[in-house]
C-alpha positions as CSV (number, residue, x, y, z in Angstrom):
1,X,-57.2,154.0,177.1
2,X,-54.9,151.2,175.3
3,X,-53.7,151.8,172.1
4,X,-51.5,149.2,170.4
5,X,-47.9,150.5,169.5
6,X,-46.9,150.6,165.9
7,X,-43.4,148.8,166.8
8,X,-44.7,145.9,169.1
9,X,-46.4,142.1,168.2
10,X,-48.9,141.2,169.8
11,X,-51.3,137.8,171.1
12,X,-54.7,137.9,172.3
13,X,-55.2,139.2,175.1
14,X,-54.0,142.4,173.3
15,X,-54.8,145.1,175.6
16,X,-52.5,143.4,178.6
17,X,-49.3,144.4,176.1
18,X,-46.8,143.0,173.5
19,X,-43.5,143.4,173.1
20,X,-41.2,145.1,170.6
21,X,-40.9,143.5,167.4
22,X,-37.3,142.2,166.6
23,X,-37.1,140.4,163.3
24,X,-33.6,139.1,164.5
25,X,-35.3,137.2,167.8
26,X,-34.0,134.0,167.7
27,X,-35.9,130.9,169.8
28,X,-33.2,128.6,170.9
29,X,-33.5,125.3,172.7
30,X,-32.2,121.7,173.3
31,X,-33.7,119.2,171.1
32,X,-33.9,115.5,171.4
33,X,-35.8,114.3,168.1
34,X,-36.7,111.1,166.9
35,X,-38.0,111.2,163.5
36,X,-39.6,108.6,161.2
37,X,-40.8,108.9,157.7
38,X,-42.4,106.3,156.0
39,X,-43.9,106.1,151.6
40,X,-47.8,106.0,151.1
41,X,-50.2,106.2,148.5
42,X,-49.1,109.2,146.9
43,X,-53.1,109.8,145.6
44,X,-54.1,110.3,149.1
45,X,-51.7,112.3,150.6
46,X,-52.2,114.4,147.7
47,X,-55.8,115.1,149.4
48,X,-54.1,117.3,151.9
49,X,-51.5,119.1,149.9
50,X,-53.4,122.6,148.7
51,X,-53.3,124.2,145.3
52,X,-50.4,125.9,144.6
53,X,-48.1,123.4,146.0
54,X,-46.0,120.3,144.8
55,X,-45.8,116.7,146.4
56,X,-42.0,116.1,145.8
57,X,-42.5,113.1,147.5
58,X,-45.0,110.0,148.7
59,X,-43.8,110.6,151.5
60,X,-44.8,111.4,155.5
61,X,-42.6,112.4,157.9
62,X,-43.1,112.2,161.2
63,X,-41.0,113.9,164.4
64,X,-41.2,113.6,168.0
65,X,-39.3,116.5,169.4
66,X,-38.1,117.0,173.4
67,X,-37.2,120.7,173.9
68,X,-35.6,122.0,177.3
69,X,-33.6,124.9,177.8
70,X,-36.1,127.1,176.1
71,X,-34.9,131.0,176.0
72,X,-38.2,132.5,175.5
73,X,-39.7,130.2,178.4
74,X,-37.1,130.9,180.2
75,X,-36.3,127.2,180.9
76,X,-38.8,125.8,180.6
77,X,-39.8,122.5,178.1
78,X,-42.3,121.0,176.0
79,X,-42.9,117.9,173.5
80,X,-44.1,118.1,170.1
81,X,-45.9,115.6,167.1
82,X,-44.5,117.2,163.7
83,X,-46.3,115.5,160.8
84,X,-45.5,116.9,157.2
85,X,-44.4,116.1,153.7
86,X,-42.0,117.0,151.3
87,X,-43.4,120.2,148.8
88,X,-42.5,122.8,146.5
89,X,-44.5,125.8,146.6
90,X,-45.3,127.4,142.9
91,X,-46.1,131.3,143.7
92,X,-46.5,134.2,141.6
93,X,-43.2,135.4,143.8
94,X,-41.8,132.5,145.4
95,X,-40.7,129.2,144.3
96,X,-39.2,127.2,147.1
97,X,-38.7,123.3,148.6
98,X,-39.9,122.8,151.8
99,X,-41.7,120.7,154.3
100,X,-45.5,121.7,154.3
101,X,-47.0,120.6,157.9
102,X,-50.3,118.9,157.9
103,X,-50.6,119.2,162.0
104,X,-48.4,119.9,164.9
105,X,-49.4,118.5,168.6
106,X,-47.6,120.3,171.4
107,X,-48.2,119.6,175.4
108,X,-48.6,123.0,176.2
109,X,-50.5,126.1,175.3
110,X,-48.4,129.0,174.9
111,X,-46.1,127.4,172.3
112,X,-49.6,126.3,170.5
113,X,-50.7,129.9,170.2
114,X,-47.8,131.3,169.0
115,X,-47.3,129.4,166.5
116,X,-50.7,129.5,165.1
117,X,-51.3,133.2,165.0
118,X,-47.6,134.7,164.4
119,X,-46.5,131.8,162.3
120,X,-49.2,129.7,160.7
121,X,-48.4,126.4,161.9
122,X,-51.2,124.6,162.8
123,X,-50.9,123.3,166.4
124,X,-53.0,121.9,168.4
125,X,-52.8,120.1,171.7
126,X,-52.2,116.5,172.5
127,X,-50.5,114.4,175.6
128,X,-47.4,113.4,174.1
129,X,-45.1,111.1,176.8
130,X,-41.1,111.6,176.9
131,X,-39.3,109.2,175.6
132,X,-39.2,105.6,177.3
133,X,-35.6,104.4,176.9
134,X,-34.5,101.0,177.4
135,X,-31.2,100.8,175.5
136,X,-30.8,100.7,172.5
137,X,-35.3,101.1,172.1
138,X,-36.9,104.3,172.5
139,X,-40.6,104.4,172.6
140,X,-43.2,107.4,173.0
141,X,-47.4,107.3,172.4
142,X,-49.8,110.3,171.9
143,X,-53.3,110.8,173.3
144,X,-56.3,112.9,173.6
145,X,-58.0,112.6,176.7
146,X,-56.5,109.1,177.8
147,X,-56.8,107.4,174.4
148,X,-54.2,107.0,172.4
149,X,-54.1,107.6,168.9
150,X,-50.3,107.4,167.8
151,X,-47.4,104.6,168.8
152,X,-43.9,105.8,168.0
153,X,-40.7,103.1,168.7
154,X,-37.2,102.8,167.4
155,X,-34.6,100.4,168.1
156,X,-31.0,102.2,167.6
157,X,-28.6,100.3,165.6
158,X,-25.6,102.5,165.7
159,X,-24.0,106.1,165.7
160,X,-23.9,108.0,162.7
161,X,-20.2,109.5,162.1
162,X,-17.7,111.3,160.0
163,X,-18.8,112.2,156.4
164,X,-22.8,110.8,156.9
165,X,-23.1,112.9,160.1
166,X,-21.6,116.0,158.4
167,X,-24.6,115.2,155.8
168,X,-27.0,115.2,158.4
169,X,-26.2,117.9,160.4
170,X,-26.4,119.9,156.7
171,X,-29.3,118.6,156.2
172,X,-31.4,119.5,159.3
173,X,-29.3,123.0,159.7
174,X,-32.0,125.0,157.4
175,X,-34.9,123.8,157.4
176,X,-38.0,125.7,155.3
177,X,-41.2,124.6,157.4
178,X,-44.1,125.8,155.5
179,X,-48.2,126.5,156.9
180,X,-51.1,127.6,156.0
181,X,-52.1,130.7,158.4
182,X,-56.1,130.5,157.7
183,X,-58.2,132.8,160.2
184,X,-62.5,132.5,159.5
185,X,-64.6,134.8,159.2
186,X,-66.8,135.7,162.5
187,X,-70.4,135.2,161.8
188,X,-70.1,134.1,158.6
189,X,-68.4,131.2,156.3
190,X,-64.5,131.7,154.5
191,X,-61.7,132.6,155.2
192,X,-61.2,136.7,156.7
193,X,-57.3,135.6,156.5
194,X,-56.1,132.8,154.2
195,X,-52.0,133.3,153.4
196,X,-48.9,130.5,153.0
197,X,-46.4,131.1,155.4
198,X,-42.4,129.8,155.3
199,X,-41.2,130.0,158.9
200,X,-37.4,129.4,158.4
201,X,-35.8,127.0,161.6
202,X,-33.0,124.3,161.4
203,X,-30.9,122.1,164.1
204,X,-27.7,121.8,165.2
205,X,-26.6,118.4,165.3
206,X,-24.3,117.4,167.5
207,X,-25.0,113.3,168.3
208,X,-27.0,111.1,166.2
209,X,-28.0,107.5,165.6
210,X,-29.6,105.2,162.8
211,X,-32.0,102.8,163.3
212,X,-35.1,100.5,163.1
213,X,-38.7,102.8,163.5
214,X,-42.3,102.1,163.0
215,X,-45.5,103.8,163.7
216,X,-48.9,103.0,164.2
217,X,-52.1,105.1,163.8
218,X,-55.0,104.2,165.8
219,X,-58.2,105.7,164.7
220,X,-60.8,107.8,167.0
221,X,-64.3,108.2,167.5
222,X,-66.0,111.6,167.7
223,X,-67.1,111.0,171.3
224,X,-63.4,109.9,172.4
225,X,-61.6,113.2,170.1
226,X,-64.6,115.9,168.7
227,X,-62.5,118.0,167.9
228,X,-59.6,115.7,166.2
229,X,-60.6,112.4,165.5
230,X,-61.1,113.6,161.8
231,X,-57.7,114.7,161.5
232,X,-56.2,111.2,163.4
233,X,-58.1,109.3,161.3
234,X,-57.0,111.0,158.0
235,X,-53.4,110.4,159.2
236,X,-54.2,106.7,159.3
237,X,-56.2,105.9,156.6
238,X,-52.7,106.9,154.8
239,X,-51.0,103.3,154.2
240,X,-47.4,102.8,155.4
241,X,-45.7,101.2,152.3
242,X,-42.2,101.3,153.9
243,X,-40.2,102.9,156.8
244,X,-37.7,105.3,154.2
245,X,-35.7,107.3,157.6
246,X,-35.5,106.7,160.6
247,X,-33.1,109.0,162.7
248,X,-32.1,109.7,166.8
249,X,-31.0,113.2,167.2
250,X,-29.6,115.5,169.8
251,X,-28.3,119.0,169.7
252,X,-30.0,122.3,169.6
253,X,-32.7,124.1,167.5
254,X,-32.8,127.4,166.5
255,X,-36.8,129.0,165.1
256,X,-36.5,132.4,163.7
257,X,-40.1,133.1,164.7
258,X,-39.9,136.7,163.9
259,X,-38.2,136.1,160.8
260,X,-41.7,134.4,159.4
261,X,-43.0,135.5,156.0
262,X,-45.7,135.5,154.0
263,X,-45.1,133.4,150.6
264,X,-47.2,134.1,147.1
C-alpha cells in the first residue's frame, strides 16, 4: 500500500508520488515584466489588508510577467497578473516589509497549484495575452472566458542606465512576497489551515526601460466570471489617483519555492 515518505513534498494526487524535499531548490526562469503601480484611496485598499499587517503605502502595484526557460518545466513558459501592495507584517516573531499579494492570475495550472498549496499565494487562472509590441508601446489584456476584465499599456520613453539601473536591479534582486495560505474546513465553515506565508524570490535585471503606463479595470457580472467577478470588481472599485512606476524589465527570476516559511 502507499505510504508517504517522511523526506519528500507532495501535491494532490498524493498517492502517484512526490519528490525529495530540497530547501535549496531554486526555480529559475527568463522574465520579461512590465509593471505599473498606481496611489488609491488608502481607506479602501485597507479593506483587503488583514490584521496583523501594515499598509506602508496607498499604493497598488501591478505586474505582468512573461517567463520562458522555466527549469522545473523543463522549458516550458507561462504569463502571470501579480496584483499586491506595499506591507509590514507585525508578528509575535517576525517583523518584516514586504509585498502582500491580493491575487495572482497565471495561464496555466500547474504553476497555479503549486503555488497555492506549497506557498500560499493565491492563484487562480485567467487568459492573460503576451505582450503586443509596436515600438516603443507595449500592450497586454486579461480575460475570463472571452471577456476581458484588465487593459495593461505602456509607452517606453527611454533606457534606464548607470547608477538608476544599479538601483533597480537592487531593488527587484530580493524581493519578500507575502500570502495568506488559508485551507477550509470540509463539511463545515473556518478555516482547518489559516497561516501567513513569506515566499522569498527576486530578479536579475539585466535591461530595463522607463515609461508612460495606465491600467484599466472593467468590472464583471456573475454570469460572465462566478467565480471572480467579485474579486475584479473589488480591484476596480479602487480609484487610480496617479500612475507612481511604471517599469519594462528583462532578465531572469529566481523563486526559492522550497525555501517558503511560515511567518507569526
Amino acid at each position: 500500500m502507499f505510504r508517504p515518505q517522511d523526506d519528500f513534498t507532495y501535491l494532490m494526487p498524493v498517492h502517484f508520488g512526490g519528490g525529495k524535499f530540497d530547501p535549496e531548490t531554486l526555480v529559475t526562469q527568463k522574465a520579461t515584466g512590465l509593471s505599473v503601480s498606481y496611489e488609491t484611496e488608502r481607506d479602501l485598499l485597507e479593506n483587503y489588508i488583514p490584521e496583523g499587517f501594515e499598509l506602508l503605502a496607498p499604493e497598488v502595484q501591478v505586474a505582468f510577467n512573461k517567463f520562458t526557460e522555466i527549469n522545473w518545466m523543463h522549458g516550458g513558459q507561462y504569463n502571470l497578473i501579480n496584483v499586491a501592495a506595499p506591507v509590514r507584517f507585525h508578528g509575535k516573531k517576525d517583523e518584516l516589509d514586504g509585498a502582500y499579494t491580493l491575487v495572482v492570475w497565471e495561464n496555466k495550472t500547474a504553476p497555479i497549484l503549486g503555488g497555492r498549496e506549497q506557498t500560499g499565494i493565491p492563484k487562480i487562472y485567467a487568459d492573460i495575452e503576451d505582450l503586443h509590441i509596436v515600438r516603443p508601446n507595449y500592450a497586454t489584456t486579461v480575460s475570463y472566458e472571452g471577456n476581458t476584465f484588465l487593459n495593461m499599456d505602456f509607452e517606453a520613453t527611454g533606457s534606464i542606465t548607470g547608477r538608476d539601473l544599479d538601483a533597480l536591479k537592487s531593488q527587484f534582486l530580493t524581493m519578500n512576497t507575502l500570502g495568506w495560505r488559508y485551507i477550509p474546513k470540509v463539511g463545515a465553515p473556518g478555516a482547518e489551515l489559516s497561516q501567513f506565508v513569506l515566499y522569498p524570490q527576486g530578479m536579475e535585471v539585466e535591461t530595463a526601460q522607463v515609461g508612460k503606463g495606465s491600467l484599466k479595470w472593467t468590472e464583471l457580472t456573475p454570469m460572465q466570471s462566478p467565480a471572480q467577478y467579485y474579486i475584479v470588481n473589488s480591484l476596480a472599485a479602487l480609484p487610480i489617483k496617479r500612475v507612481t512606476q511604471s517599469v519594462m524589465v528583462e532578465g531572469r527570476a529566481i523563486l526559492r519555492a522550497m525555501g517558503a516559511r511560515v511567518i507569526e
